[in-house]
C-alpha angles and dihedrals in degrees: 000000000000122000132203154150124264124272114196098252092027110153121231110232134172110269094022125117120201134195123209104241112232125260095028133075120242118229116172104210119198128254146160117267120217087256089062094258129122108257133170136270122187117217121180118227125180091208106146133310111275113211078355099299148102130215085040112181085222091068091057090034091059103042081049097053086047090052098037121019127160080031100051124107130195118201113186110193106168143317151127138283131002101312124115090046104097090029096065093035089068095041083051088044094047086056092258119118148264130211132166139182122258112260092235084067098042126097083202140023118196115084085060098048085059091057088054090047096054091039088240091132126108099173137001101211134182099257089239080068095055110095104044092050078051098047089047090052093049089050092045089049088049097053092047100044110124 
């Protein structure tokens, strides 16, 4: 899949990985798709710092979670400090889905630990188990999109 760093009015599509671009929050805005479904749109904002830091992945995870969801997904690898937490709170709060990597496979674990903190965690896999539990949810959201 390609992957790339975000562009302010980038549009989400299916089998397409994007990068925050540093210095900017990433926010994603809805908007309608040409199939007549809401799809994302990313738009970069320097608002303050959150947790002390921009881009914070809270910032993306609840304006997914406004623009999704019951279909957003949230996926927390690894990181520092005390982002990721709300974020994934309000996707979990709007029906999508958390999931984090196990502490054993992550470099950091902060950013995780935030998410356990806020109950905002569905599962804690090995990070080998990732991807298919990715790959099951996305399937499950796709079946049950409206």
């Amino acid at each position: 899949m390609p992957v790339k760093e975000t562009q302010n009015g980038d549009m989400l599509e299916t089998g397409k990985i994007l990068l925050s671009k540093a210095g900017v929050h990433t926010v994603i805005s809805g908007v309608m798709g040409e199939n007549g479904k809401t799809t994302g749109r990313i738009v970069h904002t320097t608002s303050p710092p959150v947790h002390g830091v921009r881009p914070a992945v809270d910032k993306t995870f609840e304006s997914a979670a406004q623009v999704y969801g019951k279909n957003a997904l949230s996926v927390i690898l690894s990181g520092m400090g005390n982002d990721a937490g709300e974020g994934a709170h309000a996707i979990k709060e709007a029906g999508g889905v958390s999931l984090i990597c196990d502490e054993k496979d992550c470099l950091v674990y902060g950013m995780a630990r935030s998410a356990i903190r806020n109950n905002a965690v569905d599962q804690i896999l090995p990070l080998r188990k990732l991807s298919k539990e990715i790959e099951r949810v996305v399937h499950m959201m796709e079946e049950t999109c409206v």
